[in-house]
N, C-alpha and C positions, 0 to 999 in steps of 0.2 A: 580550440581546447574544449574537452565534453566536461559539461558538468551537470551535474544532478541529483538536486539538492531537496530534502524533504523536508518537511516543517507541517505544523498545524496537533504536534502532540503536546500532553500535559496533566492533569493531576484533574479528575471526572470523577462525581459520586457514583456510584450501581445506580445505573437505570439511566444513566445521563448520555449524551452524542456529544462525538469529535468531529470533525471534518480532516483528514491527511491530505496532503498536495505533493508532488514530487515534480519539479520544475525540469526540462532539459533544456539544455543548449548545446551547442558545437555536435551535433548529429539528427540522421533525420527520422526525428520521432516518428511518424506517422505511420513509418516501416515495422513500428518495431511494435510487437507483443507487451505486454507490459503485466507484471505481477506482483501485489504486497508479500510479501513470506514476515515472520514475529520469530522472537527469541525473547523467549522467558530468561529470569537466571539458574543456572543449571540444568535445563532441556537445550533439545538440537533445535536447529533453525526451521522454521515448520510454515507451508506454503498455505495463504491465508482465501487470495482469489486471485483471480486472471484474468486478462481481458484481451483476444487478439487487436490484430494493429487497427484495423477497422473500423474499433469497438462495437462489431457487431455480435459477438459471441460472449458470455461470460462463463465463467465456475468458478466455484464456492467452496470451502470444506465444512465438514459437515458440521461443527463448532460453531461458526458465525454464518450461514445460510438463514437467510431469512432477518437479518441483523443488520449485515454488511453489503454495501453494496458498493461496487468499482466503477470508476466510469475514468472518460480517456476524451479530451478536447486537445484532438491533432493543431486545430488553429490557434492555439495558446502553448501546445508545447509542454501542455500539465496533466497528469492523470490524479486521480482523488479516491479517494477509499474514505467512504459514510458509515460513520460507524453508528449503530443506535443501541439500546438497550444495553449498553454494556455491562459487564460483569468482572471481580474480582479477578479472574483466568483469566481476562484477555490484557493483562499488566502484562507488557513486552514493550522490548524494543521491537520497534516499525519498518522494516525495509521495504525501498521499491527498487523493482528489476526490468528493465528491458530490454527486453532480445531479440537480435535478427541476425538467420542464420550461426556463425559462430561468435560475432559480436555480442558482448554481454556486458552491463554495466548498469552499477551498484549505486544506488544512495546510500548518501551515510549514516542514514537510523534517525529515527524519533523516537522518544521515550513516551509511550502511554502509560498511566497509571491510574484503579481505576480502585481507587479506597472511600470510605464514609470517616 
């Protein structure tokens, strides 16, 4: 059974750091591409960073570059998005996605909130 489950959001002043985790089991991580995307309320779902299977490769958009950074531990099965500096705009729901070939599969959100 695949599951994949994300955790590590929650309620951060401006200027403070989260840590995201997004947990898999029942498929084989290591294969797969892995990416956060966010959903504000009432914006589209908007792709945050990326990180091939490898994690040798990453990108960034241009909103949290230099902010955020992804990272991917095949041996634990978990990918992580470091959040620092945060800001007011970056209050979303948290998704993590990974992909390989036409298999694709969804965490089910973390809520960031990043108020004073």
């Amino acid at each position: 059974q695949v599951q994949f489950v994300a955790s590590g959001g929650g309620l951060v002043q401006p200027g403070g750091s989260l840590r995201l985790s997004c947990a898999a089991s029942g498929f084989s991580f290591s294969r797969y591409s892995l990416s956060w995307y966010r959903q504000a309320p009432g914006k589209e779902r908007e792709l945050v960073a990326g990180i091939t299977s490898d994690g040798g490769r990453t990108n960034y958009s241009d909103s949290v570059k230099g902010r955020f950074t992804i990272s991917k531990d095949n041996a634990k099965n978990t990918a992580y998005l470091q959040m620092t500096s945060l800001k007011p705009d970056d209050t979303a729901v948290y998704y993590c996605n990974a992909k390989w070939w036409t298999l694709n599969y969804w965490g089910q959100g973390t809520q960031v909130t990043v108020s004073s």
